[in-house]
N, C-alpha and C positions, 0 to 999 in steps of 0.2 A: 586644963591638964592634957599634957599630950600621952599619948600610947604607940607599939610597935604595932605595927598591921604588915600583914602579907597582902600585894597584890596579885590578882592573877597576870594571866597571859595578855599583853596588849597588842591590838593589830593596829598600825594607825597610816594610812594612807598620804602620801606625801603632796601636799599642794602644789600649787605654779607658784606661791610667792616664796618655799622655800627651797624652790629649787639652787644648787651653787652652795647649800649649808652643809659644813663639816657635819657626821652624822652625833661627833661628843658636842658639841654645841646645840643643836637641835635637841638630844635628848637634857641637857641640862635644862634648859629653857624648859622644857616639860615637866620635870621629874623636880622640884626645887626643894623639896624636902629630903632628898635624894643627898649621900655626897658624893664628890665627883669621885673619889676611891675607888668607892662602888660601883660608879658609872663606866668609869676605865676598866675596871677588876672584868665583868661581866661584857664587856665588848676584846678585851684581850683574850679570853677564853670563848670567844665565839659565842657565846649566847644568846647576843643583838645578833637577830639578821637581819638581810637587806636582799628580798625577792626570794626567800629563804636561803641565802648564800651567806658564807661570814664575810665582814668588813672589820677592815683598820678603819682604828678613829678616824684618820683625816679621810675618808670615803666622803664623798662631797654628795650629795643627795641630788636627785633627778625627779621632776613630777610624774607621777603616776607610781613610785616606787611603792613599796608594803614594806613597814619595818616592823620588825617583831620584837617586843618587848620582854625578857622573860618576867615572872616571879620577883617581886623586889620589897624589903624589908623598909616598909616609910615611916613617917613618922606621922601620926594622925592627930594633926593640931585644927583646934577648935577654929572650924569657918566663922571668918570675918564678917560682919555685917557690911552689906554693900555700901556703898556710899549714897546716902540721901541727896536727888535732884530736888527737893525741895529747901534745903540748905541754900540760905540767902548765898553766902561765899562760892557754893558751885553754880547759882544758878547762873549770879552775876558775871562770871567768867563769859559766858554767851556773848555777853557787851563787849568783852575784851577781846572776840578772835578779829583779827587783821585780815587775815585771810585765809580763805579756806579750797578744798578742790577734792577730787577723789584719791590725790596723792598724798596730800600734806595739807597742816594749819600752822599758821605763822598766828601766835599767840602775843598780845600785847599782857605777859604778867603781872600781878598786883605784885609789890610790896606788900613782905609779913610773911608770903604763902609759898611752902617748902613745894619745890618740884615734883619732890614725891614722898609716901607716907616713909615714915621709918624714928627712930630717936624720939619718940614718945607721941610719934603726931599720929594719929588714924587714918590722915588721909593727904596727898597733895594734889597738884596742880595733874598731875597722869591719872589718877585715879578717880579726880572729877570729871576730868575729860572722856574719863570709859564711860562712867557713868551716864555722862550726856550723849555718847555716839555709840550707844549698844552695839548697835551694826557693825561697826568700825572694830573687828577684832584684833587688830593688828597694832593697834597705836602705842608706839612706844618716842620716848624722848631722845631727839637726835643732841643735844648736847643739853647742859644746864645751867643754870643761875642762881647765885648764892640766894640766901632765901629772903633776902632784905634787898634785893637788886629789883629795879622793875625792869620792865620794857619788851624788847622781841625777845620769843622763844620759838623753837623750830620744833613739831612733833609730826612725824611719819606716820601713815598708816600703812603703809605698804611693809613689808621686809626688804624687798627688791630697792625701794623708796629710801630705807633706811640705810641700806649699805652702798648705795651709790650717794647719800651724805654724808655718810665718817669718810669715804673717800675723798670726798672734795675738801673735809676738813682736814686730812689727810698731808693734802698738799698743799696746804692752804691757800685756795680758793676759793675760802666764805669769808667777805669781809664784813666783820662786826665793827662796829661803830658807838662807843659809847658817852655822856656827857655826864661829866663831874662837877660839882661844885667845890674848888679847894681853898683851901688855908692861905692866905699873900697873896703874893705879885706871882706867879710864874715869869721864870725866865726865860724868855723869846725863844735863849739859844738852847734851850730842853729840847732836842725833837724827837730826842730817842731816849729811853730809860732802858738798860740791858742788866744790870744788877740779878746774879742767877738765887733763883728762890727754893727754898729747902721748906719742908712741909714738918711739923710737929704735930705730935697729937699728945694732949697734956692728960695728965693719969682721968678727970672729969670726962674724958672723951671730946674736948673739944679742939678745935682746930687753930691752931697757929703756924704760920709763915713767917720765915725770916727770909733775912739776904743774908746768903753765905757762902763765901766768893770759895770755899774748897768746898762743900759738900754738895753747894744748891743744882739746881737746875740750869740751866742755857736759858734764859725769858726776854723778851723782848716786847713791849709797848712803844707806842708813837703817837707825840702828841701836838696836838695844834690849838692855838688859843684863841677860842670864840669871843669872849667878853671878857672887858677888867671889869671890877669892881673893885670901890675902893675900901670894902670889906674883904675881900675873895679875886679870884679868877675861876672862870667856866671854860674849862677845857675841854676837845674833843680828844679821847685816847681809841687807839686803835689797836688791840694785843695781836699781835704776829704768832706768838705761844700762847696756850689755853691753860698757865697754870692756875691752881686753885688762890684764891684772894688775889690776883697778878696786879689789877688796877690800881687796888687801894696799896696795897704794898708798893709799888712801882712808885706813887705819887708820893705819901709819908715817908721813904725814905730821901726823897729830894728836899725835905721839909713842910711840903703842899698836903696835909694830911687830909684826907674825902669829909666834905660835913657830916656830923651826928654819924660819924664811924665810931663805934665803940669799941672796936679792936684795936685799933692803929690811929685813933684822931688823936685832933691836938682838940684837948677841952673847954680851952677859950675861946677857941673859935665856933665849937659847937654850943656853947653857951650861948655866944652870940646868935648864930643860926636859930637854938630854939627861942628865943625872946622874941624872933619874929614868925614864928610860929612853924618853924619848920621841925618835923617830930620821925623823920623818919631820913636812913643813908639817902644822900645825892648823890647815887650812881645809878645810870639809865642809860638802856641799852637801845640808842634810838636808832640805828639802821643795822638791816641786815641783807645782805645781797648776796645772791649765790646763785646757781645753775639749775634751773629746774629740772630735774629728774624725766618728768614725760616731754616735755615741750622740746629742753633743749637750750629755751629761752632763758635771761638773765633776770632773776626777779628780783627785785629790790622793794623791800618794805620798811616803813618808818611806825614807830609807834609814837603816841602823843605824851606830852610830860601829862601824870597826872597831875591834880590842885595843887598840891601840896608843892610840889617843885613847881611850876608855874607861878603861882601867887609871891615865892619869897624872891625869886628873880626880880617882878614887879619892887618890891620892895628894897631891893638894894639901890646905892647911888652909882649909876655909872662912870666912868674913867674917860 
């Protein structure tokens, strides 16, 4: 059950990693129980200061600054249980980082395990990772993965870390890299899928994507074909845009539906796929390359298929 509470006066001292943050951005991220009305309302009336001086929201913050917080009306909801590191699911994540530094961890995720808690789950793939890096105050997720996708995931610990990666995503200059198992023969001559995508969300709350050439989006995938089979083709697709479901859509509307897609598959095909024991989406994110933040360097990481996509590849007849 939650309740109103008053807080008092807050003094909070502004770090080096936030330094360059708008100062309504910064207090959101703080205050979440907070709505942003109120956050505006109370920085437009000067109330927020900054060295005790008033700021406009867009006041970009500096380390060593003091911002003053007034009196704010929150909402006092029942603390969450931390997330258990004795939890097989968090521990085993350990096994899956690729790589790690004092900047960032390039996570090779499981298939099944939401990014982060929300929609009924108590916890994801962000919140085990706090779990496990207490120290690590910082770490948030530089993009994400549908929750059935395996492979590379990029998480920042830094702030500084974090916003010099949406920049790069930005412009796009993180090449993602991922491998499908689909429906037929792919056609040679597919190299581009541009088909613009429009996002629904149906009354249950869930998520569907169409192609809809007047409302959708701009999207763009590119694809190249690793393997025939003469069940399937193993495509490697490469999204240029980051829209949501972009792969699987992009490939089902050419007819190449993604295996044991349950959104957008074609059923006899994933019929076929689970008889040979595959029980989970064939889409995997196996490379990611992008600019490393302190180095400067080009870092490229690969994650490995796990069993479950390995063994039914084994099992098909090749072309």
């Amino acid at each position: 059950m939650t309740e109103n509470i008053k807080t008092p006066v807050q003094y909070i001292d502004v770090e080096e990693d936030y330094s360059g943050q708008r100062i309504d951005n910064f207090l959101m991220a703080r205050l979440k129980t907070v709505p942003k009305s109120v956050i505006y309302r109370v920085l437009r009336k000067g109330e927020v200061r900054v060295n005790k001086k008033r700021i406009k929201p867009e006041y970009k913050l500096q380390a060593g600054d003091q911002v003053r917080v007034p009196p704010l009306i929150v909402h006092d909801e029942p603390e969450k249980e931390p997330v258990s590191t004795g939890l097989s699911m968090v521990k085993n994540l350990e096994s899956h980082i690729i790589f790690e530094d004092n900047d960032l961890i390039v996570l090779n995720k499981p298939t099944g395990m939401a990014v982060h808690g929300g929609s009924g789950l108590s916890f994801g793939v962000i919140e085990a990772l706090r779990a496990l890096r207490p120290t690590a105050r910082h770490l948030e997720l530089v993009h994400r993965l549908d929750r059935d996708t395996s492979g590379c995931l990029l998480i920042a610990k830094k702030r500084s870390v974090l916003t010099n990666l949406h920049e790069q995503l930005r412009l796009k200059t993180v090449e993602k890299k991922y491998w499908a198992l689909v429906a037929g023969q792919w056609d040679s001559k597919i190299k581009k899928v541009t088909e613009p995508l429009r996002k629904n969300t149906l009354q249950s709350g869930e998520r569907v994507v169409r192609v809809d050439e007047a409302l959708g989006k701009p999207s763009e995938t590119r694809f190249k074909i690793l393997q025939r089979y003469e069940e399937g083709t193993l495509v490697e697709a490469f999204p240029v845009t980051g829209r949501t479901h972009q792969i699987r859509v992009h490939t089902a509307c050419k007819g190449h539906a993604i295996a044991c897609d349950d959104k957008y598959g074609d059923n006899e095909f994933t019929s076929q796929m689970q008889k040979l024991g595959l029980n989970r989406l064939y889409l995997h994110a196996k490379t990611l390359s992008f600019t490393h933040p302190g180095t400067g360097e080009t870092l490229t990481c690969e994650a490995p298929l796990d069993k479950a996509l390995s063994s039914v590849l084994e099992k098909l007849k090749r072309k």
